[in-house]
C-alpha positions as CSV (number, residue, x, y, z in Angstrom):
1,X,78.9,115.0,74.7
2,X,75.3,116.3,73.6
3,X,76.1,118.9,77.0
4,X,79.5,120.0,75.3
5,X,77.6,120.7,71.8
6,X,74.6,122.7,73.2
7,X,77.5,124.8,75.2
8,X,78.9,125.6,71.7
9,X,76.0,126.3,70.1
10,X,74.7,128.8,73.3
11,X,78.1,130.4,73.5
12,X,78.9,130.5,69.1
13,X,76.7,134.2,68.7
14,X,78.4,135.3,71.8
15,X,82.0,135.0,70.6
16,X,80.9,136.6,67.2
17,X,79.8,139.8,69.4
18,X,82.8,139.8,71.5
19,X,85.1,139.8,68.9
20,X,85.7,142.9,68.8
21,X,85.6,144.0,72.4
22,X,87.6,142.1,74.1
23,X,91.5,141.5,73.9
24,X,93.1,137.8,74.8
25,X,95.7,136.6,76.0
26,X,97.1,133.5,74.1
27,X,99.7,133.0,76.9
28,X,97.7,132.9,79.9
29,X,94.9,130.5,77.9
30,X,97.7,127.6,77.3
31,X,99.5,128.3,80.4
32,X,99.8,125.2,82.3
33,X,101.4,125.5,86.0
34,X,102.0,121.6,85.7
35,X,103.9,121.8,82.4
36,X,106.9,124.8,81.7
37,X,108.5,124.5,78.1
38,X,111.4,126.8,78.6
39,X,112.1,128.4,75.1
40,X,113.6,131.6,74.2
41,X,111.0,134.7,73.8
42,X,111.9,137.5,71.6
43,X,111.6,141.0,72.7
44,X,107.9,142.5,72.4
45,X,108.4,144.4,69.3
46,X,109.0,141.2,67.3
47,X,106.7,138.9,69.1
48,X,104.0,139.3,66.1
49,X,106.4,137.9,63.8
50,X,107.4,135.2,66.4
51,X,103.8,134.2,66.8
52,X,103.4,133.8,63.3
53,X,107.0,131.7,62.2
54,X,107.0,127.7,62.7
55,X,108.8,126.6,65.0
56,X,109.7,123.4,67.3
57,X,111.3,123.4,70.5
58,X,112.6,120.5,72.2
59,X,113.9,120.9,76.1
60,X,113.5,118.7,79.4
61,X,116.1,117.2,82.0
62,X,118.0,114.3,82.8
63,X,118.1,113.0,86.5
64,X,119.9,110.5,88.3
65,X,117.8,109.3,91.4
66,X,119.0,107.5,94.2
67,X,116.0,106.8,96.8
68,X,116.4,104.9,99.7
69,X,114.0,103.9,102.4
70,X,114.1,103.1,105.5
71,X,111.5,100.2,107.6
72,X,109.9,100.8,111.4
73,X,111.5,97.1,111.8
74,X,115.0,98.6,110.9
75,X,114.2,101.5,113.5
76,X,112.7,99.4,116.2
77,X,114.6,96.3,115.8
78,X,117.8,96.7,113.5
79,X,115.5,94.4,111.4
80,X,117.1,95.9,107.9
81,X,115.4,93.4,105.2
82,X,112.3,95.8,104.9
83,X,115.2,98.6,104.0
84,X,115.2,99.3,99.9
85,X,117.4,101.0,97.7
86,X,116.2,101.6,94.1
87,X,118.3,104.2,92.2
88,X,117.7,105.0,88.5
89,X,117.9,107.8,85.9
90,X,115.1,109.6,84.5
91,X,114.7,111.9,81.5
92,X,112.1,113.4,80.6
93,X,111.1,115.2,77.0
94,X,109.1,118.1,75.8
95,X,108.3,118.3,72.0
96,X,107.0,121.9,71.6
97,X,105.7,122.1,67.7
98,X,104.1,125.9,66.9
99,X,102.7,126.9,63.7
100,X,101.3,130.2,62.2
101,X,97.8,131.4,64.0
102,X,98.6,129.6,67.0
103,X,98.3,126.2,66.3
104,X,100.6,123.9,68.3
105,X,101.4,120.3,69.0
106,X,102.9,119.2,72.1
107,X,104.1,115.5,73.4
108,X,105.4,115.2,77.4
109,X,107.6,111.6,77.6
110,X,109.0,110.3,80.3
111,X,111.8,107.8,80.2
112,X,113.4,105.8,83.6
113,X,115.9,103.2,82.9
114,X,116.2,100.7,86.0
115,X,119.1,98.8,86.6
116,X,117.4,95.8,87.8
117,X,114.8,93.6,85.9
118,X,112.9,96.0,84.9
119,X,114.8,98.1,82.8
120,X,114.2,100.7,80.2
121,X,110.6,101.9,80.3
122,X,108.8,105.0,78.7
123,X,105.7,107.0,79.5
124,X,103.8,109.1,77.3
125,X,102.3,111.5,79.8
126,X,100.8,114.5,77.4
127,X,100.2,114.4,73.8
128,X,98.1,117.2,72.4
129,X,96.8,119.4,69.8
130,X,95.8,123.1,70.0
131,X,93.5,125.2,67.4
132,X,91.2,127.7,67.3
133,X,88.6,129.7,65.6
134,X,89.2,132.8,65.1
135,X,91.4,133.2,68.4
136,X,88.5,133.8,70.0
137,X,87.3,129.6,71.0
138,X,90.5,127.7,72.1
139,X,90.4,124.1,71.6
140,X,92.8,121.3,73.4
141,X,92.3,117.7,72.0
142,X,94.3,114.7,73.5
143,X,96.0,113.3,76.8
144,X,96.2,116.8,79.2
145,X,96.5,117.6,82.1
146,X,93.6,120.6,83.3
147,X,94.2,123.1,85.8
148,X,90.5,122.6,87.3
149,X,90.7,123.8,91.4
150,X,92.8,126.2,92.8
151,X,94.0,124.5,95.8
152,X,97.8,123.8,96.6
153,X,97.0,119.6,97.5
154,X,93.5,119.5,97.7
155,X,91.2,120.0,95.1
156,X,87.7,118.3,95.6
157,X,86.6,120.8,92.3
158,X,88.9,118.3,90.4
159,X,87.1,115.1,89.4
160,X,88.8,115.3,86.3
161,X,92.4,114.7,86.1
162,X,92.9,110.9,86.4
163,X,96.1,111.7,89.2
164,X,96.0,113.5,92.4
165,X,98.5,115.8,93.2
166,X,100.7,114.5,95.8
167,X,102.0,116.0,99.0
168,X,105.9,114.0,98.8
169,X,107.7,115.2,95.6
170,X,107.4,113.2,92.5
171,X,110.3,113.0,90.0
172,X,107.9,111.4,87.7
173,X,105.3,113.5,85.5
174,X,101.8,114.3,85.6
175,X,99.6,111.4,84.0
176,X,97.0,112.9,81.7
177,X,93.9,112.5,81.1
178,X,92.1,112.3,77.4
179,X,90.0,114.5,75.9
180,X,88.6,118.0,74.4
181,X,89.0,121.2,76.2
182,X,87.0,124.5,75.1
183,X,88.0,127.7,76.6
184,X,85.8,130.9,75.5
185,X,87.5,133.6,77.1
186,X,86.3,137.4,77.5
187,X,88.8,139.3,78.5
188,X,89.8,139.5,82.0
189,X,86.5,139.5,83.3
190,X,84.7,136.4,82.3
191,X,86.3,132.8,81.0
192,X,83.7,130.3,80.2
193,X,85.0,126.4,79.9
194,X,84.3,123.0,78.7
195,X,86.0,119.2,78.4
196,X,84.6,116.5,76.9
197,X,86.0,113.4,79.7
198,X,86.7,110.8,77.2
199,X,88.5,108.6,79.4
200,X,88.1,105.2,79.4
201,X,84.8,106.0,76.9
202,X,84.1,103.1,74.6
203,X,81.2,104.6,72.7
204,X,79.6,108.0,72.6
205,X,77.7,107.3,75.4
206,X,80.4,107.0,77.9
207,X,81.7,110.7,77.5
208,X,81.2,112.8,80.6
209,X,81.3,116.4,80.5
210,X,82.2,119.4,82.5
211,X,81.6,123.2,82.5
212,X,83.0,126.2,84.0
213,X,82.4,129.6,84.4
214,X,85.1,131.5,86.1
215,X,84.6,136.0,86.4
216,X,85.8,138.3,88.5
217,X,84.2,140.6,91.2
218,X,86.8,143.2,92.6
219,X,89.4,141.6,93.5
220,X,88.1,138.3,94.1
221,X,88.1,135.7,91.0
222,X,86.0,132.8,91.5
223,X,84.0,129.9,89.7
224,X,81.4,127.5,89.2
225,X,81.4,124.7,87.7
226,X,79.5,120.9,86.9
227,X,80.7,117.2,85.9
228,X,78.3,114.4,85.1
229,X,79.0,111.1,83.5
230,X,77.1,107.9,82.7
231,X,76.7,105.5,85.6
232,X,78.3,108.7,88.2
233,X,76.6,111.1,90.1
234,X,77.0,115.0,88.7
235,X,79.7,117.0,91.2
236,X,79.1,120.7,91.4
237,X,81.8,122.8,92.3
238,X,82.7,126.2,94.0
239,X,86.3,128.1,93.9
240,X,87.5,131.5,94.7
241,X,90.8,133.3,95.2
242,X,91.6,136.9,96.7
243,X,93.8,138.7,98.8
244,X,92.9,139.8,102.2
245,X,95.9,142.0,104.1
246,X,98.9,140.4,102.3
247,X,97.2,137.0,102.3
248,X,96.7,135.2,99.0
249,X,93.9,133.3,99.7
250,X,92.1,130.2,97.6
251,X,89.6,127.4,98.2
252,X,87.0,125.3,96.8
253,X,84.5,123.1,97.4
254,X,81.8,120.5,95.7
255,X,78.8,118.5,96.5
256,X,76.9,115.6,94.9
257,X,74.0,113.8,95.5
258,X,75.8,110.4,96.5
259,X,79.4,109.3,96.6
260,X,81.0,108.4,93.1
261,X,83.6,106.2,95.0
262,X,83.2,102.9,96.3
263,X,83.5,102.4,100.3
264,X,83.7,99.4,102.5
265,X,81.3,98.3,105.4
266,X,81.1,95.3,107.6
267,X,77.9,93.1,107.0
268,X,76.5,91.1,110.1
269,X,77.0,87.2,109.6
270,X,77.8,84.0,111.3
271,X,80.4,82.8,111.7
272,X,82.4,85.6,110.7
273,X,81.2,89.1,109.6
274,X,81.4,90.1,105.8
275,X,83.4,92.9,104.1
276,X,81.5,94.4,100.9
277,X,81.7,97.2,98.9
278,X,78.9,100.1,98.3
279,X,78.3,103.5,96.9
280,X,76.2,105.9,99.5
281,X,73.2,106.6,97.6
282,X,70.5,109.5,98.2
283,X,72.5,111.5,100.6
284,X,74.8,115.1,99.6
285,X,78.4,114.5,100.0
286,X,80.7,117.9,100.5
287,X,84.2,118.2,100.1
288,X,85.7,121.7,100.5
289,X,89.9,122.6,101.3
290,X,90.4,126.7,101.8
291,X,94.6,127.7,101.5
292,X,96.1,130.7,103.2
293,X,99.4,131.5,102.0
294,X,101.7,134.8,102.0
295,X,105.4,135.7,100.8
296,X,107.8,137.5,103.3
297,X,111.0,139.6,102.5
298,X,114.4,138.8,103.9
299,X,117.4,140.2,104.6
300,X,117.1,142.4,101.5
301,X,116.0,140.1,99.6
302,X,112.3,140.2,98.3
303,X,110.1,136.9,98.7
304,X,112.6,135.2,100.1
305,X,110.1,132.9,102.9
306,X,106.8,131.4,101.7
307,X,104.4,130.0,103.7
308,X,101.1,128.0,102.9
309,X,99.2,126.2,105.4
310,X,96.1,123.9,103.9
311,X,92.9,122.1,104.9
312,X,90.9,119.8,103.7
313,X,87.0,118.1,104.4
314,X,86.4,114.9,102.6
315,X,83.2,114.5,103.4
316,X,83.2,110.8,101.6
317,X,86.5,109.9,104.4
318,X,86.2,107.7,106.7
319,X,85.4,109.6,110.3
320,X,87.4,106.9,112.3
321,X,90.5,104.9,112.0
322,X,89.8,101.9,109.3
323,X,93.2,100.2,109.2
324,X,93.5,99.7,112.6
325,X,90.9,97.0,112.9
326,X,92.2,94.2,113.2
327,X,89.2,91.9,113.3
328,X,88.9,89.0,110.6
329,X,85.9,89.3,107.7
330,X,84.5,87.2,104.8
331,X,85.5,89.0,101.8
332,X,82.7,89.5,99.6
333,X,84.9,88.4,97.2
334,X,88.9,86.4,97.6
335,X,91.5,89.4,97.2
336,X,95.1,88.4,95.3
337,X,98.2,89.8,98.1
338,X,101.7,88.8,97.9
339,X,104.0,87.4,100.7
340,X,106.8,88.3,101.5
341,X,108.8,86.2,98.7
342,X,107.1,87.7,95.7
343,X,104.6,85.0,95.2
344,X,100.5,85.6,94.9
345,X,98.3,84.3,97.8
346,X,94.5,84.4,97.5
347,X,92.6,85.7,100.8
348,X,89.0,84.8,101.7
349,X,88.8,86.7,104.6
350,X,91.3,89.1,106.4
351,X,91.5,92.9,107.5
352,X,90.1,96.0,106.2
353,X,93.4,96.9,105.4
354,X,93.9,94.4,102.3
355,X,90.6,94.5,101.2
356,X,91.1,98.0,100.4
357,X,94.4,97.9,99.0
358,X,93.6,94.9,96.8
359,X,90.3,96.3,95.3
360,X,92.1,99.9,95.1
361,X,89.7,101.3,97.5
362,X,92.5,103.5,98.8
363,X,94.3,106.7,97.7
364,X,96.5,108.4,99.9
365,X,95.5,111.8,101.6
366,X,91.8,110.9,101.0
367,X,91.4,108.7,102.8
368,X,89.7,110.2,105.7
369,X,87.5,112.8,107.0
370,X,89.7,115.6,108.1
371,X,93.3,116.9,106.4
372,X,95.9,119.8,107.3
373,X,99.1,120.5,105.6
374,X,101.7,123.3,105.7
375,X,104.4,124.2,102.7
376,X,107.7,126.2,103.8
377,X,110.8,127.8,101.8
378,X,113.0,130.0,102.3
379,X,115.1,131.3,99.0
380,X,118.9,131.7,99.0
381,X,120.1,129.9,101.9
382,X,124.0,129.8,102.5
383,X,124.4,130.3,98.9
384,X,122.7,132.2,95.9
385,X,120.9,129.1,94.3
386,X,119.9,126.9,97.3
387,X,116.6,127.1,98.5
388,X,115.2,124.8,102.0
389,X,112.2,123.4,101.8
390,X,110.1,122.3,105.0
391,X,106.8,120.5,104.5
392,X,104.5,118.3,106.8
393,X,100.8,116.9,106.3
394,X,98.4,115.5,108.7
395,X,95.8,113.1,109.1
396,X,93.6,114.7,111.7
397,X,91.7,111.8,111.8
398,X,93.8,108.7,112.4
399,X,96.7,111.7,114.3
400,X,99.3,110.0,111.8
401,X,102.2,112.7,109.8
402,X,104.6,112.9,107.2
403,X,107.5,115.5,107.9
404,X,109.6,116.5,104.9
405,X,112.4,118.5,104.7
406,X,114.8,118.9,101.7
407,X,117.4,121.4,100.0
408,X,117.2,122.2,95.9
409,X,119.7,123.3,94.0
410,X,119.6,125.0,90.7
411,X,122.6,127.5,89.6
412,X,122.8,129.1,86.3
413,X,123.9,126.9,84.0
414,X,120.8,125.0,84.8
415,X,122.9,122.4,86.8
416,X,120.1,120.8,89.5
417,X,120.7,118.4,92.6
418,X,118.5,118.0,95.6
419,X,118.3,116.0,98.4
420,X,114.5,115.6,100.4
421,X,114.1,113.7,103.9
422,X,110.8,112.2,104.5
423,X,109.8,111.0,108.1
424,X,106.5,109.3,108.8
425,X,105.1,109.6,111.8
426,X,102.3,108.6,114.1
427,X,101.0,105.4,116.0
428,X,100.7,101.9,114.0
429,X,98.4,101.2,111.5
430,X,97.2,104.4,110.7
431,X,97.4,105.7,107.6
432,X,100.8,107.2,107.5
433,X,102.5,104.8,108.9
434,X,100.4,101.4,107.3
435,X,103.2,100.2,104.9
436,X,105.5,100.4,108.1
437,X,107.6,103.1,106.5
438,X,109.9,105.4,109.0
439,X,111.2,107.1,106.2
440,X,113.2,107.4,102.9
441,X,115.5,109.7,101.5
442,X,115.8,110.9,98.4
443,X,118.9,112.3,96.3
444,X,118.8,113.7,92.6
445,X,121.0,115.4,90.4
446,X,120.5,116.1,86.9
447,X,120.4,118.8,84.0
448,X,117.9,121.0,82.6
449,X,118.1,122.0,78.9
């Protein structure tokens, strides 16, 4: 926090000179790609006294989901009981309240209803405040989601947001994370930024901070930036995007002076060796992911393809295949598992693979060393509103896939339906394919209002 207020207190004289050379753009400073409120604008000659009316905006959509997924047992031998079927509806709400010099209030909910035992449950996934001084320092206060990184999938930059964007689509919301954003902007050639992480701070002492600095050379916009936090190792970060012969191309990368997650190694022993948990200590870890991606015209039609291809270096991944040793360790502590009727067993020793998924030492796509993934559409296909969408993702490391392909559907009226086809692929206990999946399907259809 004492960062943060020296920031202001550097950058306070500077705003007070810039004042009155530099125009801003309140749109593109609360713009978040995550988070569309669709409202009505006016036409630009009356946007001055749209800015300055109250206002509140309610919009969202309703869903009906129907997943279904499908076991290697049921594919290998018509062994259905690891099959599931789990539909539900979700809706999801956007309060959008504006008032006179760009002040605004916004709440994100999300609401499933489950017809099983679990019922009704809701999820309040944004709920913030936006001021200003002078419209020349933004301020965002509350649960957010940041746009920090520039990558599609991969954004090692990004050690703020509490959820990882995932590869397979999500019907759910973005969790948020708490705290205080500060954006200084200059123009169009030089934004200068600042959060206060308050998350999971339970005194003063426990808020991290991070800083940016993002300017533009050309036709090349990058940034750098830092994080540091009590008890965590700072991350400093890298990102750039340009355009190089058609090519829209973005990456980023960071580095720290030890690992700020927690890995497993075996310990020597008798009789049995010991699984424990560490931090690497003393030693630089990098992460960098670079993302090439172009639009193609089609038949007439202008940007109908889009293609993206995407790599990743987690340089704090695993450089073999962890979950397919299938030795026996000492846990360095018992780990809770269920069987397969529902009820709790307690482990002493085991695999790797339930000592990381019972002390969370897993998250999916980050798991090891190497990464590659490619996003496909093509607009308009058959009809006017469809649009095909073909995905995959790879773990170069353990050779294990996920191949998704799916159709959306969105006409007019704001009618929406979609169906998505999931295949996972690659040898057994990798990481892909460790939860014994061979696929799932997933149907929706829904509203937009």
């Amino acid at each position: 926090m004492k960062y943060l207020l020296l920031l202001i207190i550097i950058v306070f004289p500077v705003f007070l000179y810039a004042q009155d050379k530099f125009d801003v753009n309140e749109d593109e400073i609360f713009s978040n790609p995550d988070m569309v409120v669709q409202e009505k604008r006016p036409a630009s000659s009356d946007m001055e006294n749209f800015i300055n009316k109250k206002s509140v905006g309610i919009s969202g959509e309703i869903l009906s989901v129907f997943p279904f997924s499908i076991s290697r047992d049921y594919v290998m031998d018509n062994d259905s009981s690891g099959n599931t079927f789990d539909p539900y509806v979700f809706g999801n709400i956007d309060f959008d309240a504006r008032l006179p010099g760009s002040y605004k209030g916004f709440a994100n909910i999300d609401v499933e209803y489950h017809p099983d035992e679990s019922g009704t449950e809701a999820f309040l996934k944004e709920l913030f405040v936006d001021f200003n001084i002078s419209k020349k320092i933004y301020f965002r206060a509350g649960k957010q989601v940041l746009k920090w990184g520039r990558c599609y999938l991969w954004n090692p930059t990004d050690v703020i947001n509490i959820q990882k964007t995932s590869f397979l689509e999500q019907i759910e919301s973005r969790e948020g994370t708490y705290g205080l954003k500060i954006t200084i902007p200059f123009g169009t050639s030089v934004n200068m930024y600042g959060f206060a992480d308050m998350y999971e701070a339970e005194r003063t002492s426990d808020v991290g901070s991070a800083y940016k600095i993002e300017f533009l050379i050309g036709n090349t916009e990058m940034a750098f930036s830092v994080w540091g936090k009590k008890h965590y190792y700072p991350v400093y970060g890298y990102d750039f995007s340009t355009r190089v012969f058609g090519w829209d191309i973005v990456g980023e990368a960071s580095c720290s002076q030890g690992n700020n997650y927690k890995k497993v190694r075996v310990v020597e022993d008798f009789p049995l060796d010991k699984l424990e948990t560490y931090q690497e200590k003393d030693k630089w870890t990098t992460k960098a992911s670079v993302n090439f991606g172009r639009e193609f015209d089609g038949r007439d039609i202008p940007n109908r393809y889009s293609v993206k291809f995407e790599f990743f270096y987690n340089g704090a991944g695993y450089s073999e295949n962890i979950f397919n040793d299938t030795n026996n360790y000492v846990y360095d502590k018992p780990v809770t598992i269920e069987d397969a009727e529902g009820h709790s067993m307690i482990l002493p020793a085991g695999s790797k693979m339930y000592y990381l998924m019972s002390n969370e030492l897993y998250e999916p796509n980050y798991l090891s060393r190497y990464y590659a993934a490619i996003f496909t559409n093509v607009k308009r296909i058959f009809v006017e509103d469809l649009t095909f969408n073909l995905n995959g993702i790879m773990n170069i490391t353990d050779s294990s896939y996920i191949l998704s392909a799916g159709f959306s559907y969105q006409n007019i009226n704001d009618f929406k339906a979609g169906i998505t086809v999931n295949a996972y692929l690659g040898k057994e206990d990798t990481e892909y394919t460790i939860l014994r999946n061979a696929g799932n399907i997933l149907v929706t259809a829904g509203i937009i209002f």
